[in-house]
N, C-alpha and C positions, 0 to 999 in steps of 0.2 A: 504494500500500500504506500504507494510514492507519487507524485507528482511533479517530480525533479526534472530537467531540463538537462541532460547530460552533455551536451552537445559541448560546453565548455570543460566538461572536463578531459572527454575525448580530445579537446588539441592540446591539452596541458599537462597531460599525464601520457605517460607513454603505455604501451598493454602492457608491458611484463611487469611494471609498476601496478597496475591494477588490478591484474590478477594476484598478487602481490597481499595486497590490502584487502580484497575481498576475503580471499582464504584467510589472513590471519582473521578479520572480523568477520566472518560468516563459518568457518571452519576453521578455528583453532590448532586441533587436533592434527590434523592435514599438511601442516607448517615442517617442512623438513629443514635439516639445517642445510643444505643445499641449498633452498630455497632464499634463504637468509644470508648465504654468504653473496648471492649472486647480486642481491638485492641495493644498488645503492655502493659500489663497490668503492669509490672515492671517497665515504664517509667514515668515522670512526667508529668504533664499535658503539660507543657511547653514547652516541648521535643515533643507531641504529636500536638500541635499546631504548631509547626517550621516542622514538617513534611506535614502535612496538606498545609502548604503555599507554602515548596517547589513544593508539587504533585501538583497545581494549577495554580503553574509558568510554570512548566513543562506542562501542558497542555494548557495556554496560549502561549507560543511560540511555541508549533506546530501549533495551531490554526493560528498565525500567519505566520509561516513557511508554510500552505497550502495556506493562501489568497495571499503571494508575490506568491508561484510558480501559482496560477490562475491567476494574474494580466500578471506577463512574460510571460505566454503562449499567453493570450490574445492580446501583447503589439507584440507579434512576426510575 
């Protein structure tokens, strides 16, 4: 359930970047370390763990952004 306009992210992001980000936030689990060394390869590790945490945050407050809107639907 999205309404987003991807068209900008499509020229700004590269795919391998995007498949990237989807898996760590949509499949976790999925994330090999392959994956993560390929990812970003001129950054430091540290820089590549501070993104990792963000995309994680980011996927925990939608996670939580769907349970309140279940709960208000429910509550209505």
């Amino acid at each position: 359930y999205d309404d987003y306009d991807y068209g900008e992210v499509n020229q700004l992001l590269e795919r391998s970047l995007k498949i990237y980000i989807k898996t760590v936030a949509c499949y976790p689990e999925k994330t090999t370390k392959r994956m993560y060394a390929q990812f970003w390869r001129h950054f430091k590790h540290s820089e590549k763990v501070h993104i990792n945490l963000l995309l994680l945050e980011a996927r925990m407050q939608a996670a939580l952004l769907y349970a309140l809107r279940a709960v208000t639907r429910y509550m209505t």
